[in-house]
Backbone bond lengths (Angstrom), bond angles and torsions (degrees), N, CA, C in turn:
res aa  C-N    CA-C-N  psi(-1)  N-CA   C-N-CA  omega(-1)  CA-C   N-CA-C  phi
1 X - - - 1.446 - - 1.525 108.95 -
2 X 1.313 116.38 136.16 1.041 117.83 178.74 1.918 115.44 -86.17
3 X 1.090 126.67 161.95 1.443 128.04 172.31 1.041 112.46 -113.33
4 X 1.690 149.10 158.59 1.628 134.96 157.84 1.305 91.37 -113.54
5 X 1.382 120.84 146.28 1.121 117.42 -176.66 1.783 92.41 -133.35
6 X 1.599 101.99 111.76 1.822 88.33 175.06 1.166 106.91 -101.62
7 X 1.297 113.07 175.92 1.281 121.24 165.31 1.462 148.26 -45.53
8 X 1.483 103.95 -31.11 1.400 137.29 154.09 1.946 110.55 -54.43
9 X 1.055 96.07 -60.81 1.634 101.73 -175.45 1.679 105.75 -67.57
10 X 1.729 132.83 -33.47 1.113 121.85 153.67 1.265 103.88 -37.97
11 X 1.475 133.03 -77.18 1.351 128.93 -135.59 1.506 104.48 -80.45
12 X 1.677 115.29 -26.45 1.475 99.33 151.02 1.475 144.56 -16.59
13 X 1.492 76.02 -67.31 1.770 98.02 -171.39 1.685 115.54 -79.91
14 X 1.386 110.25 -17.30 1.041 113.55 175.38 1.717 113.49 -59.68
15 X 1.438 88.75 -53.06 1.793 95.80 -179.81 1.643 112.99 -53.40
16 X 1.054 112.43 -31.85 1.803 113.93 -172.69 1.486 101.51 -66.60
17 X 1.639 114.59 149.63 1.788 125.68 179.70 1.486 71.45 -62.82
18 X 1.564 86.16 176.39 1.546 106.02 172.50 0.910 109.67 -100.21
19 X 1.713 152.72 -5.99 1.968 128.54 129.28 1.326 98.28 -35.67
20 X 1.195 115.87 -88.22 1.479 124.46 -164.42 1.794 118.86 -4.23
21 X 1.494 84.84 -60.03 1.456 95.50 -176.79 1.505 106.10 -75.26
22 X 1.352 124.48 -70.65 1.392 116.28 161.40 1.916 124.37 2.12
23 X 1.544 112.08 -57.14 1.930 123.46 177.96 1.258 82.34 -81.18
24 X 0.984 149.92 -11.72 1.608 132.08 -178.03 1.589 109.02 -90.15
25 X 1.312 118.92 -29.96 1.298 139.13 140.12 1.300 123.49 -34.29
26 X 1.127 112.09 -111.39 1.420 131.00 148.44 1.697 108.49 12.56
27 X 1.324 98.02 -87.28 1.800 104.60 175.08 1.471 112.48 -46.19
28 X 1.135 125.60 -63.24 1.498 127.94 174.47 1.767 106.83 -26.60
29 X 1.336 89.00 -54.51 1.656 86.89 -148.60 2.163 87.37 -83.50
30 X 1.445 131.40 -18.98 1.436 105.81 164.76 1.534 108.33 -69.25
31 X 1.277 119.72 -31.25 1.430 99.70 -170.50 1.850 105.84 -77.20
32 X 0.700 112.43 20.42 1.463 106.07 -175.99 2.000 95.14 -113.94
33 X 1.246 103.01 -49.53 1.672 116.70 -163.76 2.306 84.14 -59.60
34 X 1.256 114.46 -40.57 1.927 124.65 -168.80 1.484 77.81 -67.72
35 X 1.388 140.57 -61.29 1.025 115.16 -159.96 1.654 130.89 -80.40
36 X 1.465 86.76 -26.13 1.836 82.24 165.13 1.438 108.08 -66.14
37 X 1.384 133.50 -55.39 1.465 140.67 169.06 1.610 101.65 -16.51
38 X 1.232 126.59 -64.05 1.377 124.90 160.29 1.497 148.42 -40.28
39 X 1.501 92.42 -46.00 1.291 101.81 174.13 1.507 112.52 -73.07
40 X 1.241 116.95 -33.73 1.814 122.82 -179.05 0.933 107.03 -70.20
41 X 2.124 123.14 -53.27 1.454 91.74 172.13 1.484 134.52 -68.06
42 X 1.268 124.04 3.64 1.651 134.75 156.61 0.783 95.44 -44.27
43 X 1.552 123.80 -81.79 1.409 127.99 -132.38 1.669 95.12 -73.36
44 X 1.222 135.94 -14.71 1.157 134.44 -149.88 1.660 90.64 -102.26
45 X 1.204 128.61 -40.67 1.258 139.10 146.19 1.616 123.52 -6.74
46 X 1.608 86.89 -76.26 1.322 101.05 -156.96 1.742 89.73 -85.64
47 X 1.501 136.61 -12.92 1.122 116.81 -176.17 1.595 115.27 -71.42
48 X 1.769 103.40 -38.58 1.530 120.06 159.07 1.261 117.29 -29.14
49 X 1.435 123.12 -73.68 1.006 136.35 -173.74 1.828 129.70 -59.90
50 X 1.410 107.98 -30.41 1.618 119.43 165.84 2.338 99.30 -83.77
51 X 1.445 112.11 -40.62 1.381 77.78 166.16 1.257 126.88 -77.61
52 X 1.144 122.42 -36.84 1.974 110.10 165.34 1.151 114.32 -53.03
53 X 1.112 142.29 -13.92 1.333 138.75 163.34 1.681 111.83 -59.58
54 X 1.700 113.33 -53.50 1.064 109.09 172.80 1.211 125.53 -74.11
55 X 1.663 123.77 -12.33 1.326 116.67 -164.88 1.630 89.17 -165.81
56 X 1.831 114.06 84.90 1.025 131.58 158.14 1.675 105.50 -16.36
57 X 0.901 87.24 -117.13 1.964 108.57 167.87 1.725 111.51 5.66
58 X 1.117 128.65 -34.94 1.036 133.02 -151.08 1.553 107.50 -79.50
59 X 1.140 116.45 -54.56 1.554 118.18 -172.42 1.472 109.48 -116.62
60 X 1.710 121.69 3.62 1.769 116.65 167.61 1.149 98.78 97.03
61 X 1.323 89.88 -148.86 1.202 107.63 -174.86 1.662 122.17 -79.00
62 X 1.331 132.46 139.92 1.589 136.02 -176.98 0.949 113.62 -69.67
63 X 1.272 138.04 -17.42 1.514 118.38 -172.90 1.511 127.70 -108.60
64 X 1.852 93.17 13.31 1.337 136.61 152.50 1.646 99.71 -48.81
65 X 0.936 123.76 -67.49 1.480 139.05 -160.32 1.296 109.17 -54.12
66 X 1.805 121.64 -32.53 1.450 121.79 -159.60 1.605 94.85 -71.24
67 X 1.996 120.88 -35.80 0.854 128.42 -171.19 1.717 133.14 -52.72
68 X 1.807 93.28 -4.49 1.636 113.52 -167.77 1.889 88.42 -68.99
């Protein structure tokens, strides 16, 4: 992933104590770590769901899956 970092957002961060900035950190990077967490279990989803497509039998019953 790329970041832009302008010049403006330096001087942001400059002004913040350094905790401050630190939870400003911190938060950024859980909401990013919740959203990959999300996106994988998608993909993990939808991989379920295209192989039972090909091969009923394979994983049962579907509504097994909501339980991921």
């Amino acid at each position: 992933m790329i970041r832009i970092v302008t010049d403006q957002t330096i001087m942001i961060m400059n002004t913040l104590p350094p905790l401050q900035m630190m939870e400003v950190m911190v938060a950024g990077n859980l909401r990013k770590r919740n959203e990959i967490k999300k996106r994988m279990k998608l993909i993990w989803k939808m991989v379920i769901l295209r192989l039972h497509q090909r091969n009923p039998g394979l994983f049962g019953q579907l509504s097994s899956i909501n339980n991921l």
